[in-house]
C-alpha positions as CSV (number, residue, x, y, z in Angstrom):
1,X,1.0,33.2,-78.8
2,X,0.8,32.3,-75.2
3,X,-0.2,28.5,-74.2
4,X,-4.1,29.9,-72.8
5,X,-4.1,30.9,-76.8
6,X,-2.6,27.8,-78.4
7,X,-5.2,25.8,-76.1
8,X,-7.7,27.6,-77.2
9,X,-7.2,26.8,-80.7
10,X,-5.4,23.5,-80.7
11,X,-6.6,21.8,-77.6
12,X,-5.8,18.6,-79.2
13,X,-2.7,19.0,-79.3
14,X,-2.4,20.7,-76.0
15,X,-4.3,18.1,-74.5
16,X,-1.6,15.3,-75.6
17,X,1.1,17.2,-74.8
18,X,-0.3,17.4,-71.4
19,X,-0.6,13.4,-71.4
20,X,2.8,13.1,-72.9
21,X,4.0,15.2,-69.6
22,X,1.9,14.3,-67.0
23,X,2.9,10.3,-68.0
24,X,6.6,11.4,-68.1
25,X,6.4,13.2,-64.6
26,X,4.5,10.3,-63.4
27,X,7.0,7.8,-64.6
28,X,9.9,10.0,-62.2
29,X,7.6,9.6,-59.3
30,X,7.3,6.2,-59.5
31,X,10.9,5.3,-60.3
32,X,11.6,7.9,-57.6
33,X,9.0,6.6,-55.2
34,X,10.4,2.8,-55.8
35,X,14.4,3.9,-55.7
36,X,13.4,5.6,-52.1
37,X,11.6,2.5,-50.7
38,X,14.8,0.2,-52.4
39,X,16.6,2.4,-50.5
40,X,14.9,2.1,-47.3
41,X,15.2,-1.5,-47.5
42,X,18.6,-1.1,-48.4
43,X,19.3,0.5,-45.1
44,X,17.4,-1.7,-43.0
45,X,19.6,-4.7,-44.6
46,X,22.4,-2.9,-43.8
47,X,21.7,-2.7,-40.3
48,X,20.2,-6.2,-39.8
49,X,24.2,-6.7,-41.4
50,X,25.7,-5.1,-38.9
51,X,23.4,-6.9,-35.8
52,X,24.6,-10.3,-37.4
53,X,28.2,-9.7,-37.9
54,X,27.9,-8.6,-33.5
55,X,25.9,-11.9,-33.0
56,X,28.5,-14.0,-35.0
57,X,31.6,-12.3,-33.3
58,X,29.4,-13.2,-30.2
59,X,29.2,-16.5,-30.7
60,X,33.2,-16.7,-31.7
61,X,35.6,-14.8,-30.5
62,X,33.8,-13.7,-27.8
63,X,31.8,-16.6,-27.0
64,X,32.3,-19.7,-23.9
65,X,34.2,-21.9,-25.9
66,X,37.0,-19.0,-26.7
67,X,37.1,-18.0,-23.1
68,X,37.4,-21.5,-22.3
69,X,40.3,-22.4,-24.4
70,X,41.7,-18.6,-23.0
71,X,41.5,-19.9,-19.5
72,X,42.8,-23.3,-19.7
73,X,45.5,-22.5,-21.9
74,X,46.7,-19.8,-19.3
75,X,46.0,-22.2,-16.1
76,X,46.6,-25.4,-16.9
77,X,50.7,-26.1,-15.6
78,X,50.5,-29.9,-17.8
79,X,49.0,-28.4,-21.2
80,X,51.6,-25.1,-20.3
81,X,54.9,-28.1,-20.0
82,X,53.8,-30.1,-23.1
83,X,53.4,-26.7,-25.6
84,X,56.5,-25.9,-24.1
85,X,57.9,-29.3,-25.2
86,X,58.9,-30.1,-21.1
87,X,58.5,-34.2,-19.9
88,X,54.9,-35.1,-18.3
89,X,54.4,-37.2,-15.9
90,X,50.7,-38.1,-16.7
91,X,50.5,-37.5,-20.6
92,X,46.6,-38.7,-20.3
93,X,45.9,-36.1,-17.8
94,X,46.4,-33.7,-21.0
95,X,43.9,-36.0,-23.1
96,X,41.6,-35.6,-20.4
97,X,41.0,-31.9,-20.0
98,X,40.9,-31.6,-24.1
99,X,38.3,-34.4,-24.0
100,X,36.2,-32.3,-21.3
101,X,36.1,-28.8,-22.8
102,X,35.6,-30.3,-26.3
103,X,32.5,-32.0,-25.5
104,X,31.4,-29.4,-22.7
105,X,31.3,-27.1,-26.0
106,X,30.4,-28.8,-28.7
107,X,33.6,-29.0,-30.3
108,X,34.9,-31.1,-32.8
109,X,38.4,-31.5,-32.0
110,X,40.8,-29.6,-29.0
111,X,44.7,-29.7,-29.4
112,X,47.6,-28.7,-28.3
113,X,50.2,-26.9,-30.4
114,X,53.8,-26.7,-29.5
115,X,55.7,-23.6,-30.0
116,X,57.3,-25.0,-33.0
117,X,54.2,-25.3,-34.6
118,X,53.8,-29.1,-34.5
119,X,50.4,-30.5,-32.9
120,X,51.1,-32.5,-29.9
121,X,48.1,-33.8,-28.1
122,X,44.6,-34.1,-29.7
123,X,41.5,-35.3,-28.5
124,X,38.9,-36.1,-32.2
125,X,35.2,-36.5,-31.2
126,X,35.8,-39.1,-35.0
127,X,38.9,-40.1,-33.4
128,X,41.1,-38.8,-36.1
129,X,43.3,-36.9,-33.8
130,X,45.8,-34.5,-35.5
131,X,48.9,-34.6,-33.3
132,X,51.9,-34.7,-34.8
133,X,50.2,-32.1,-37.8
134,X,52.7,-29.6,-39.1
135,X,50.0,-26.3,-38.7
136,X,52.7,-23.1,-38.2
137,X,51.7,-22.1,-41.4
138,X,48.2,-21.5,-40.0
139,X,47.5,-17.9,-39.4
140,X,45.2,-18.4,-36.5
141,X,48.7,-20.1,-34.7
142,X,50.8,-17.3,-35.8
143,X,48.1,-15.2,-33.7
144,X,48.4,-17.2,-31.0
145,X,51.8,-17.0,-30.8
146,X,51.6,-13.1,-30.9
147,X,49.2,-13.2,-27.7
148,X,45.9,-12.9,-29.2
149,X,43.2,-14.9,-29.4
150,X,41.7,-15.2,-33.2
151,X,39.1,-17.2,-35.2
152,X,40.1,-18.7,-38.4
153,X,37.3,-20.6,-40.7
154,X,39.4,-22.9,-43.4
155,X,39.4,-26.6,-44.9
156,X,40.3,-28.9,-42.8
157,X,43.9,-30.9,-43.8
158,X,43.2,-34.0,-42.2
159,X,39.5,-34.3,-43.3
160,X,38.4,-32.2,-45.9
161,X,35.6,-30.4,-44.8
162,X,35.0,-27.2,-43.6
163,X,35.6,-26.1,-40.0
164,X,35.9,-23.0,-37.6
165,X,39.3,-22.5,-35.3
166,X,39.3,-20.8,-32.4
167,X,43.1,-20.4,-31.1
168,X,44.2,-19.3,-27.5
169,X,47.7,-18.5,-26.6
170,X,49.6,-20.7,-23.9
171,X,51.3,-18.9,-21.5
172,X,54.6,-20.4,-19.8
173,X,52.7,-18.9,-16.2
174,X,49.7,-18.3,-15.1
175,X,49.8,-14.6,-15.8
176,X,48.9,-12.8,-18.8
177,X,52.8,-10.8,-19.3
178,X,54.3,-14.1,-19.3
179,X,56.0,-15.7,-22.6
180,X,53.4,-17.5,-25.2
181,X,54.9,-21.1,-25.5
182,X,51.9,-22.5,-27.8
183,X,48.3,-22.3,-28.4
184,X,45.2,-24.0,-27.5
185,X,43.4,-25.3,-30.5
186,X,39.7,-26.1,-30.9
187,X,38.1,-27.1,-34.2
188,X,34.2,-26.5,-34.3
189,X,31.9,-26.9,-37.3
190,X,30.5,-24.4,-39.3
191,X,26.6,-25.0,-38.3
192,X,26.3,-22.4,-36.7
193,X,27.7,-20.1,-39.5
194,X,25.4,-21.8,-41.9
195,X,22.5,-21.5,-39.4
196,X,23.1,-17.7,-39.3
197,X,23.3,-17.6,-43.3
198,X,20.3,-19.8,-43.8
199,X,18.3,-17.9,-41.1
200,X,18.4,-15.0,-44.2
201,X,15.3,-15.4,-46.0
202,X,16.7,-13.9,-49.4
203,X,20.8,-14.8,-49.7
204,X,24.3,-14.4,-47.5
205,X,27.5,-15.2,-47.4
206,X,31.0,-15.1,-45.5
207,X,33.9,-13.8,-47.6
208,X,37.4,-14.6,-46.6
209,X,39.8,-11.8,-46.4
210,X,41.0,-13.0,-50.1
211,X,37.3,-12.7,-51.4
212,X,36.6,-16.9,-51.4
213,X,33.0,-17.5,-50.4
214,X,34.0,-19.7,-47.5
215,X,30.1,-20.1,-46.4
216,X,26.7,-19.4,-47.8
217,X,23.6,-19.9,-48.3
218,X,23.0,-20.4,-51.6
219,X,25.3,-23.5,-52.6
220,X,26.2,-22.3,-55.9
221,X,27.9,-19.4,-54.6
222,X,30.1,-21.7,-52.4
223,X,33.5,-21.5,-53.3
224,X,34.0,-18.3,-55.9
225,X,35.7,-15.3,-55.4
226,X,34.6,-12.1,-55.4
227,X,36.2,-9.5,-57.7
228,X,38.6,-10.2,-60.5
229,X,40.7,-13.0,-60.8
230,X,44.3,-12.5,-61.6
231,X,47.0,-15.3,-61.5
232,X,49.0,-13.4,-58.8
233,X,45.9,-13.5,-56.9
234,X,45.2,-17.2,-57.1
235,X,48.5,-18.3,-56.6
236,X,48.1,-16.5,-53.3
237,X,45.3,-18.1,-52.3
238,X,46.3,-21.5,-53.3
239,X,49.9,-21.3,-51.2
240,X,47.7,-20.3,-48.1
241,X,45.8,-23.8,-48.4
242,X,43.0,-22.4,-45.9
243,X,40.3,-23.9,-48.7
244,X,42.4,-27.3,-48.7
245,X,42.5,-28.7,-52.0
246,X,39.8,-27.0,-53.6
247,X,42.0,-24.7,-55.9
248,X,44.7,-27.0,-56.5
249,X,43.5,-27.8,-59.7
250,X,39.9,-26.0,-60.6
251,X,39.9,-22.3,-60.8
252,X,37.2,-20.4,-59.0
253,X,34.1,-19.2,-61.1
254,X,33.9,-15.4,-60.0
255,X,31.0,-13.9,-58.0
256,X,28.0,-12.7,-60.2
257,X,27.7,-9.6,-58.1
258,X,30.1,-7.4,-56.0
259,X,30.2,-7.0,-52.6
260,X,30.2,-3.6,-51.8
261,X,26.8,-1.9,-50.5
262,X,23.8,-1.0,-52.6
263,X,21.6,-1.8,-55.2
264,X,22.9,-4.4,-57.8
265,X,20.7,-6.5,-61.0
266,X,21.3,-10.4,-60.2
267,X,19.5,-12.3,-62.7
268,X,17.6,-9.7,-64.2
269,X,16.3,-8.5,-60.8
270,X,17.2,-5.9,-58.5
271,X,19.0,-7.1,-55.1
272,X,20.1,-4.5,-52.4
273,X,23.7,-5.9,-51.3
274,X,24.2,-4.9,-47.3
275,X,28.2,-5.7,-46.2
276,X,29.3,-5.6,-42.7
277,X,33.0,-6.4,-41.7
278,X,33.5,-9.0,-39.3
279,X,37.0,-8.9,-37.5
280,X,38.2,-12.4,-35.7
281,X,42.1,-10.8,-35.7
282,X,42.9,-12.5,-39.2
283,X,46.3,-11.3,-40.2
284,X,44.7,-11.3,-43.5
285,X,42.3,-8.8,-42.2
286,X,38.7,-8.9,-41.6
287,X,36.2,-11.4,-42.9
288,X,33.3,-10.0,-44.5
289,X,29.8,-11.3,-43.5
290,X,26.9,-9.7,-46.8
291,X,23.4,-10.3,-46.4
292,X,21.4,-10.1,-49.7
293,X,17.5,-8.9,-49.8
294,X,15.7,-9.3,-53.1
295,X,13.8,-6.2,-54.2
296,X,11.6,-7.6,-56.9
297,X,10.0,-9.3,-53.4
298,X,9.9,-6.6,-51.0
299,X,9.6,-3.9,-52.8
300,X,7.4,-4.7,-55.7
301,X,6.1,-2.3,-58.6
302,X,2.8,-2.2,-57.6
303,X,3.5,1.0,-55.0
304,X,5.4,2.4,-58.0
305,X,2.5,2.7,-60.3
306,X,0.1,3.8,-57.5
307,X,2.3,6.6,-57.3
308,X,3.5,7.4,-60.6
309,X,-0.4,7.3,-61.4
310,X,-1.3,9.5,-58.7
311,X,1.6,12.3,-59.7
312,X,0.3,12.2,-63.3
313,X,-3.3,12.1,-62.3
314,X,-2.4,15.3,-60.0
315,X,-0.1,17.1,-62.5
316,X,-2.5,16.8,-65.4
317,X,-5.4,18.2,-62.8
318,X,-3.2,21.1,-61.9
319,X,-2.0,21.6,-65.6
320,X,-5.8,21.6,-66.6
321,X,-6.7,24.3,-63.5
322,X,-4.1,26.5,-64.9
323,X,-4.6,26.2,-68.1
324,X,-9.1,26.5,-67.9
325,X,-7.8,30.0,-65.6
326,X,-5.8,31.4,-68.9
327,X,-8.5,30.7,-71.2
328,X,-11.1,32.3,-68.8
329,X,-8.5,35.2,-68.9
330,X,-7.8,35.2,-72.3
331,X,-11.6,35.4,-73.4
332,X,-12.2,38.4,-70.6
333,X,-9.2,39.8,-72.4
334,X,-10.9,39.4,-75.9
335,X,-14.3,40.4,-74.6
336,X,-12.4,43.6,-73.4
337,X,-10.3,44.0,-76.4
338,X,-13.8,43.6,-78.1
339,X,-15.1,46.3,-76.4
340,X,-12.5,48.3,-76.3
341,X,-11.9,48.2,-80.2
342,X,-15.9,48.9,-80.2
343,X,-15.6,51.8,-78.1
344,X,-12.4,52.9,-80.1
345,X,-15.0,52.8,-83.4
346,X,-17.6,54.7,-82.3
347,X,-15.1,57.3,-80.9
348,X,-13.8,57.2,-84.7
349,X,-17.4,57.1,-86.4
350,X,-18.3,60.6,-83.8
351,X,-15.0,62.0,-85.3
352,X,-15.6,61.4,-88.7
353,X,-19.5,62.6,-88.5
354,X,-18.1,65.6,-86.5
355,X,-15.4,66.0,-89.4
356,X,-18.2,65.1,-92.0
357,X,-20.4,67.7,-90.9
358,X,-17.8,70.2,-91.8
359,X,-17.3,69.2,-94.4
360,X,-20.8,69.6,-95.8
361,X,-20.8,73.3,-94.2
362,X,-17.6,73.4,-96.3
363,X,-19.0,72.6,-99.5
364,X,-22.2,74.7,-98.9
365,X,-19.8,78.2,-98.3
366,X,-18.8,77.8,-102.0
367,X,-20.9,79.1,-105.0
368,X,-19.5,77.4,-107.5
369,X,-19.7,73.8,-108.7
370,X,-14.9,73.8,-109.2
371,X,-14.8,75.2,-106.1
372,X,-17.0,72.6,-103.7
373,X,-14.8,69.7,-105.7
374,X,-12.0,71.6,-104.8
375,X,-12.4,72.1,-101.4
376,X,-13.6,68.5,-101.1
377,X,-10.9,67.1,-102.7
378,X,-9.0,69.1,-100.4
379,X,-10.3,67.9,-97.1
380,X,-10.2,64.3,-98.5
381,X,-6.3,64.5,-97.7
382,X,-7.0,64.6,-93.7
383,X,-10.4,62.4,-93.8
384,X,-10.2,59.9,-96.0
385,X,-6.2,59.7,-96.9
386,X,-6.2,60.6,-100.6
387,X,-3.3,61.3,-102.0
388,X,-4.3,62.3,-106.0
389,X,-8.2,62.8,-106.7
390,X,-10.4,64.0,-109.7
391,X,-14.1,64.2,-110.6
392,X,-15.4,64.0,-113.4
393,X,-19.7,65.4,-113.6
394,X,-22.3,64.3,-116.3
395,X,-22.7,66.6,-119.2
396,X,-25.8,67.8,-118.7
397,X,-26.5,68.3,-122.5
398,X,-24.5,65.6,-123.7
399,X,-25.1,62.7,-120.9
400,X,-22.6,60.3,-122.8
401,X,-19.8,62.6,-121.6
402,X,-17.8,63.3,-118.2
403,X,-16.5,66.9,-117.8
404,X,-13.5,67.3,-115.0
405,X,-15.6,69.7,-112.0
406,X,-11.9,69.4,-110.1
407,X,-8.7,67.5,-109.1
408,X,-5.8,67.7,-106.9
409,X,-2.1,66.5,-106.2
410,X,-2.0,65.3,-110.1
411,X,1.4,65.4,-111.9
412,X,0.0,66.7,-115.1
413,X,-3.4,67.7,-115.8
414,X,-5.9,65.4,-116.5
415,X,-8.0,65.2,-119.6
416,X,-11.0,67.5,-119.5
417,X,-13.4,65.5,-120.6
418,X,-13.7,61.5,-121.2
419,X,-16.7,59.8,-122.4
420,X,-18.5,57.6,-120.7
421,X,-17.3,53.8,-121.8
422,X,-13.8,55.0,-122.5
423,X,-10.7,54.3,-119.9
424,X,-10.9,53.3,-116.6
425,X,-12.8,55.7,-115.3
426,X,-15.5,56.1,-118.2
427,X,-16.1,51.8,-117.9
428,X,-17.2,52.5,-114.0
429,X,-19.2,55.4,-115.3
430,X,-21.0,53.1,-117.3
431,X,-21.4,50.0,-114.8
432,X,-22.1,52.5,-111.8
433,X,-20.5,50.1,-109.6
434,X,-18.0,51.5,-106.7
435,X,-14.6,49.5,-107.9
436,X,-11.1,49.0,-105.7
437,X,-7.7,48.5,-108.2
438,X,-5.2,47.0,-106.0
439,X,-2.4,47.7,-108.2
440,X,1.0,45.0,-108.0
441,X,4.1,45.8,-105.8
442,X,7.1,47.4,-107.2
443,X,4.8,49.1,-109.8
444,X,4.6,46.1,-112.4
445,X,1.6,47.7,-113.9
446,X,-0.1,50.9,-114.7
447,X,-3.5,52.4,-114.7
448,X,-4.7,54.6,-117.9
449,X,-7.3,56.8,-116.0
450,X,-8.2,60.2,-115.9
451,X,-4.8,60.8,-113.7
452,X,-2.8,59.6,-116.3
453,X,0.1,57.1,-116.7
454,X,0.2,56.1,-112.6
455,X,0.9,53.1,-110.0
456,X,-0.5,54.1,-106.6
457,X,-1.3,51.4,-104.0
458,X,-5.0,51.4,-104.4
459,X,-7.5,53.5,-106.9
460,X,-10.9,53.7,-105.7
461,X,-13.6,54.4,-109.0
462,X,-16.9,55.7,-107.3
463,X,-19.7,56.7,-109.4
464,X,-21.9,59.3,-107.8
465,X,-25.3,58.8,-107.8
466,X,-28.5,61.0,-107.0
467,X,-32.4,60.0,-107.2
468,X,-31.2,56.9,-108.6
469,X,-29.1,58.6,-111.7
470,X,-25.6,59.5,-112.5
471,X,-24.2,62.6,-111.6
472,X,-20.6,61.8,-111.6
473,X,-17.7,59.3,-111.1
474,X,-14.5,60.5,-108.7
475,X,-11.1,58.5,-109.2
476,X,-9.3,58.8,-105.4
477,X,-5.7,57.3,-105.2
478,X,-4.3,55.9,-101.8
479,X,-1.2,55.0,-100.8
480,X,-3.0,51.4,-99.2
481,X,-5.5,49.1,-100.1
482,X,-8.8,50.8,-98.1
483,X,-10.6,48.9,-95.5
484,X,-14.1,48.0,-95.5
485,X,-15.1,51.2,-93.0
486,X,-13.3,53.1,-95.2
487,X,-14.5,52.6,-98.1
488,X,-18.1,53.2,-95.8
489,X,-16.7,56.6,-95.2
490,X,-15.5,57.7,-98.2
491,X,-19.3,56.4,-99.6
492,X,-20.4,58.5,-96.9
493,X,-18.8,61.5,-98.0
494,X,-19.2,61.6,-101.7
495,X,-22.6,61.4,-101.0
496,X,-22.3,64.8,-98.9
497,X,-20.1,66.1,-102.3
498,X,-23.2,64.1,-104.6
499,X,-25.8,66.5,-102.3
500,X,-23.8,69.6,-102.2
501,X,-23.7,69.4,-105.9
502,X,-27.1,68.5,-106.9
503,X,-28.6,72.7,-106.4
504,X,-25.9,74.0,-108.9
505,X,-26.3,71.4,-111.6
506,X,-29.8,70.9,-111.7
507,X,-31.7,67.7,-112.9
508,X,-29.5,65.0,-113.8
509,X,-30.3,62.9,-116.7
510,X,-29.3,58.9,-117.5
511,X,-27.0,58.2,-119.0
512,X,-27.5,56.6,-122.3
513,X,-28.0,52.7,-122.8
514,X,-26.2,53.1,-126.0
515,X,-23.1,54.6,-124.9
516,X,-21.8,50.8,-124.2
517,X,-21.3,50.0,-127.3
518,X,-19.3,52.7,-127.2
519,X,-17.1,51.7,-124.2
C-alpha cells in the first residue's frame, strides 16, 4: 500500500504523522537557524577580539610612554652611568628626568634598574619610591636585559595593587648594537586595561600566560585560573610572585568556562567565548585578552521559532501538495481500474453469451433427452469449470422421484434414481432453492449426494425450473467456491439445458406437497 492509499484510508493518522514531522523538521530549522546566527555573532566577537588586542598593544608596547622610556634609556649619558653602577656628579639630575616623563605620561612610578637587578633611582608620584628593590627576578627586567622592550602586568611588591610595567633596555652608548647595562622602568596603572574590559558590554578578561585572570570585568572572575589546577601548577605560579601575595595562602577558584573560542553554557545560558593573543614579549609567552558576548541577549529565541514555524508550516504545505496529487492519482487510477475491470466484464459476459449460444445450438443437434445432458455436462468443463456433474429429471409418472438423464467425470456411477426428500440432492429438490456446499479444507467432511462418498471444493445443488415447476435438480462439483457471476452464468445456462429439455419431456408436473414428510 503506497502513502496516496494509506492517506486515503487513514488520513488521521497520516495527518499526525505529518505534524509529528513537519514539527520535527521545524525544530532543525530553528536550532539550525539560531546555531547559524550564534555563530555569526561568534565571528563578529572574534574579530572585535582581535581589533582590541591591536588597540591594547597600541596603547602598550607600542605606545608614547614605551618609546619614551626606549629613547631616554638609550640617550640619556647620567641614567646610562648609574644602571651601569659608574659615580654621578649630579644624582638629582637622574630624579629629574624620571620625574618629567613620569608625569608627561601619566605614570605612576619611573626607575632605574641596575644591571644587577637592584633599583637604583625612583621617582613615586605616592612618594614610595622603590630604589634599592631587589626585581631581577622580574621577567619584564630579564627582557630588558636581553634588548627588548616588554610589558609585564603583575602585583605590585611594594604596594599591593595591581600595575602595568613597561621595561626599556639601557644601553652603555647611544647606539642600539651597544651592551644593555640596565633597564628603564615605568609603572602605570591598570585603568586603562580595565577601561578596555569594561568598555565590553557583556564580559572580558586578561589571562596571564599561566591562565590567572589578572584583569576583568566582572570582579568575581578576578583572580582564578583558567583550566585545571594541579599542585605543580600552583607552586609555579606562586614562586613567580607576579600576583604578590594573593596565592600565598588561598588557592585560586577555577574559571567557570574555558577559554578557547566558541560557544560555551555559563549559568545556564549560552555565551560565545572570542580569544585573541596578545603578545607584550613575556618570556612566559603571550597574554590572552577573551571578550565574552551573551547569546541569550543577542541572539534570542524568538528568530528561532519564526523560522522553525515557517519550515514546518512550509513542509507540511508541500507534504499536503504531494500527498492531495497522489490521491487525485490514485482515484484516476481506480476510476480507470474501474473501467477497465468493467470493460474486462462485458468482454467476458459477450464471451460467455457467444459460448452460450452454442451451446444451446448444441443441445438442440441432439434428439435425445441423455444425450443434450451429456453434451451439456460436457461443455460445462470449459464454461463454467465443472469438474464432476449429474442431473437428475422429474418422473413424469411418479413426480416424487428423480431419474439420472446424465453425468460425467464420476468415479463410480451414481444411483439411478433418488427420491425427492432423500440425500442431498433430493432435500434441494424439495426446497427448489439454488444451494453452494463449501465443503472444509483437507477434506474433514464428506457429502452423501448423488456422486457418492466425495469432498470437492464447492458443490453447487440447482433445481431446474420451467413455467414455475420442477423439472430437475443438477449437482455440479468445482474445484473453488463459485463467485457471484458465476453462479449468474451457470443459472444462465441450466436454464438454456431447462429449455432444451422441456420439447422431449413434455408437461412437467409438481411435485408433491407430501413428499416432505418423506424427506
Amino acid at each position: 500500500m503506497n502513502m496516496a492509499a494509506f492517506g486515503w484510508q487513514r488520513p488521521r493518522w497520516v495527518w499526525t504523522a505529518l505534524l509529528l514531522v513537519s514539527v520535527g523538521f521545524g525544530v532543525v530549522v530553528g536550532g539550525a537557524q539560531h546555531r547559524s546566527q550564534a555563530m555569526e555573532r561568534l565571528e563578529l566577537l572574534q574579530t572585535l577580539a582581535q581589533r582590541s588586542s591591536l588597540a591594547l598593544t597600541a596603547q602598550t608596547l607600542d605606545g608614547q610612554l614605551m618609546g619614551a622610556i626606549s629613547l631616554l634609556g638609550l640617550m640619556d649619558a647620567n641614567i646610562q652611568r648609574e644602571a651601569d653602577n659608574q659615580p654621578l656628579t649630579n644624582p638629582e639630575a637622574n630624579l629629574e628626568s624620571l620625574r618629567i616623563l613620569g608625569q608627561n605620561y601619566g605614570a605612576e612610578g619611573v626607575f632605574v634598574v641596575g644591571k644587577d637587578g637592584i633599583v637604583k633611582s625612583s621617582w613615586d608620584r605616592a612618594n614610595q619610591p622603590s630604589t634599592g628593590l631587589d626585581i631581577r627576578f622580574r621577567p619584564y627586567f630579564q627582557s630588558a636585559m636581553q634588548g627588548k622592550t616588554s610589558v609585564y602586568a603583575a602585583v605590585s611588591m611594594a604596594r599591593g595593587d595591581r600595575s602595568v610595567y613597561f621595561a626599556a633596555p639601557i644601553r652603555a652608548a647611544s647606539h642600539t648594537r651597544a651592551p644593555v647595562v640596565g633597564a628603564l622602568v615605568a609603572r602605570h596603572d591598570v585603568t586603562a586595561v580595565d577601561r578596555l574590559l569594561s568598555a565590553q558590554a557583556n564580559g572580558a578578561l586578561l589571562l596571564a600566560p599561566q591562565g590567572v585572570v589578572f584583569a576583568s570585568s566582572n570582579a568575581r572572575w578576578q583572580g582564578m585560573m583558567e583550566g585545571p589546577l594541579d599542585a605543580q601548577r600552583l607552586q609555579a605560579v606562586r614562586q613567580l610572585k607576579q600576583f604578590g601575595a594573593q596565592f600565598e595562602k588561598a588557592t585560586p577558584e577555577p574559571l567557570p568556562f574555558s577559554a578557547q573560542a566558541g560557544l560555551q553554557i555559563l549559568e545556564g545560558r549560552t555565551w560565545a567565548v572570542a580569544p585573541a593573543s596578545l603578545d607584550w614579549n613575556d618570556p612566559a609567552g603571550p597574554w590572552t585578552l577573551v571578550l565574552l558576548e551573551d547569546l541569550t541577549r543577542t541572539v534570542p529565541q524568538t528568530a528561532a521559532v519564526v523560522w522553525g514555524a515557517g519550515g514546518a508550516s512550509v513542509l507540511m504545505l508541500l507534504a499536503w501538495m504531494a500527498l492531495r496529487l497522489h490521491q487525485q492519482r490514485l482515484v484516476q487510477q481506480q476510476a480507470h481500474l474501474r473501467l477497465q475491470a468493467y470493460a474486462q466484464q462485458q468482454e467476458a459476459q459477450v464471451v460467455f453469451r457467444r459460448a452460450l449460444s452454442q451451446l444451446s445450438l448444441a443441445l438442440q443437434r441432439q434428439p435425445q433427452v441423455g444425450e443434450r445432458v451429456q453434451v451439456f455436462l460436457q461443455e460445462c468443463r470449459a464454461l463454467l469449470g465443472v469438474v464432476q456433474g449429474v442431473v437428475y429429471l422429474v418422473d413424469a409418472p411418479t413426480p416424487n422421484r428423480l431419474l439420472l438423464a446424465g453425468s460425467c467425470a464420476c468415479a463410480s456411477p451414481p444411483p439411478e434414481q433418488i427420491l425427492v426428500g432423500q440425500t442431498l440432492l433430493g432435500q434441494y429438490a424439495l426446497q427448489q432453492e439454488p444451494q453452494v456446499v463449501e465443503t472444509p479444507p483437507q477434506g474433514i467432511w464428506t457429502v452423501r449426494s448423488g456422486l457418492g462418498q466425495t469432498a470437492p471444493a464447492a458443490l453447487v445443488l440447482w433445481p431446474m425450473r420451467l413455467q414455475g415447476k420442477l423439472l430437475g435438480v443438477a449437482e455440479l462439483a468445482l474445484m473453488h467456491a463459485p463467485s457471484a457471476q458465476e453462479l449468474e452464468h451457470m443459472g444462465d445456462a441450466l436454464a438454456v439445458l431447462g429449455s432444451a429439455l422441456e420439447a422431449l419431456v413434455g408437461p412437467v408436473r409438481d411435485v408433491p406437497v407430501a413428499m416432505e414428510a418423506a424427506a
